[in-house]
TORMIDO-236695 format. One record per residue (C-alpha): residue in one letter; y, x, z. Coordinates in steps of 0.25 Angstrom, whole numbers, padded with zeros to 4 digits, always signed. Layout:
N
AYXZ ...
END
This chain:
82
X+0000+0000+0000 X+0013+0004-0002 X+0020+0006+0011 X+0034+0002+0006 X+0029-0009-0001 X+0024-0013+0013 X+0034-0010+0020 X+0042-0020+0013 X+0034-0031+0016 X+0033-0031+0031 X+0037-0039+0042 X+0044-0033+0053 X+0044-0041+0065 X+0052-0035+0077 X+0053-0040+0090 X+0065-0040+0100 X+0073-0044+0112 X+0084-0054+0108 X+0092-0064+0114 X+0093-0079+0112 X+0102-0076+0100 X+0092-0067+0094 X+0101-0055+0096 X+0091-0042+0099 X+0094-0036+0111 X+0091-0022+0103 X+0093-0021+0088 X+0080-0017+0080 X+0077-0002+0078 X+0072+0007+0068 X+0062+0011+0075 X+0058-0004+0081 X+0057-0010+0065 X+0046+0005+0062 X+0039+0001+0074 X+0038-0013+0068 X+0035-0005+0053 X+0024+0003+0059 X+0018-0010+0069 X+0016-0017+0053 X+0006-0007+0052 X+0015+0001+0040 X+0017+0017+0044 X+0028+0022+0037 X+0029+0036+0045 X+0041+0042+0045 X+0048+0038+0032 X+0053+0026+0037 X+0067+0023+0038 X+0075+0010+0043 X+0087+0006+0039 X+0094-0006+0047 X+0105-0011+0039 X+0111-0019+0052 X+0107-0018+0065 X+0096-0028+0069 X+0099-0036+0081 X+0096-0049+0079 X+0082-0057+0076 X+0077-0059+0064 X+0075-0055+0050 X+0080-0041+0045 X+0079-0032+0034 X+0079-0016+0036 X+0077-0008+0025 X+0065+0003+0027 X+0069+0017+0020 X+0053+0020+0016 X+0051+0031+0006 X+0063+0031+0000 X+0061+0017-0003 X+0070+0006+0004 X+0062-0006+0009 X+0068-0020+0015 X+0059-0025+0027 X+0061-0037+0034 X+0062-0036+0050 X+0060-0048+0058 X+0065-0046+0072 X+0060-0057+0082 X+0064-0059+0096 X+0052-0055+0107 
END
């Protein structure tokens, strides 16, 4: 399989405090949305950048863009309060 090609079809869930407004007590981190990568069952190693276009603080659904090989891939992040 061809791990970009992967990549862009994931479903990142995230969980996080918020409050009743959905407001995240602590935006969502670049290393909080690799863990989540990694927890799909996908290893990308090292070559793995994330680029957060705003900060994330709110739940939802958001897009990063994953910088893979060269390659610039739009994934879908849902952040759901837990």
């Amino acid at each position: 399989g061809d791990l970009a090609g992967r990549l862009g079809g994931l479903k990142i869930e995230i969980i996080k405090k918020a409050n009743k407004e959905g407001k995240l007590f602590a935006g969502v981190t670049e290393a909080e949305i690799k863990t989540a990568i990694k927890a799909s069952g996908l290893n990308l190693g090292k070559s793995l950048k994330i680029q957060i276009d705003k900060h994330i603080k709110e739940i939802g659904i958001h897009e990063v863009v994953i910088d893979f090989e060269n390659k610039k891939i739009p994934l879908k992040l849902k952040v759901k309060e837990g």
